[in-house]
N, C-alpha and C positions, 0 to 999 in steps of 0.2 A: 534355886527358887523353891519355895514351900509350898504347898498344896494344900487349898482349904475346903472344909467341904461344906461353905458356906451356901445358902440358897441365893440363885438371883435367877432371874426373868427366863434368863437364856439356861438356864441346865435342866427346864421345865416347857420344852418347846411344845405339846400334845396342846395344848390351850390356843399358841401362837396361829397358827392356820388358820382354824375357826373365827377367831378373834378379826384378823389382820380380812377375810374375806367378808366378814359382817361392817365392819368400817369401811372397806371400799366401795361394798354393793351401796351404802346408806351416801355415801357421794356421790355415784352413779345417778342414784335415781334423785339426789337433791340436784343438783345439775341440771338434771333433765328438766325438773319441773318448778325450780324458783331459783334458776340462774339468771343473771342479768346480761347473761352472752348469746349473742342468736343461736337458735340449732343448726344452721347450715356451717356456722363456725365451731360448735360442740362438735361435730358429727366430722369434722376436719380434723379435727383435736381427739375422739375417739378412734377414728380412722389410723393416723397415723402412729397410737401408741399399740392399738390391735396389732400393726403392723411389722411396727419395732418388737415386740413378745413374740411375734411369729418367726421372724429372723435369727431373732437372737437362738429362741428355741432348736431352731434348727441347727442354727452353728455348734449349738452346746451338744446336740444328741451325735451331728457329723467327727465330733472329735471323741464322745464316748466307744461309738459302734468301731470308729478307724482313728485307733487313735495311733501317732507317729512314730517309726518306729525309728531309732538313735543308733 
């Protein structure tokens, strides 16, 4: 396979963070304040994806810190 040193999206990721955390805050708070979903169901819906990051987080750093030994 040949290797090109063509520019795309992804070989310039210093942008993507910033980018990617200004679009979801701009959901967040569009959500919050011209959703057509009640807040006690937002707040269900935020609850459990806080929750799902938290987990996952955890499993991802449990397998960095100890990771299995073969």
């Amino acid at each position: 396979m040949e290797q090109t040193n063509k520019w795309t999206p992804a070989t310039k990721k210093i942008w993507l963070h910033p980018t990617a955390g200004i679009i979801w805050s701009g959901v967040g708070i569009t959500l919050r304040h011209c959703s057509p979903i009640p807040k006690p169901t937002l707040a269900i819906l935020y609850l459990g994806l806080g929750t799902s990051l938290f987990a996952s987080s955890l499993l991802y750093y449990s397998q960095v810190l100890h990771p299995s030994r073969p």
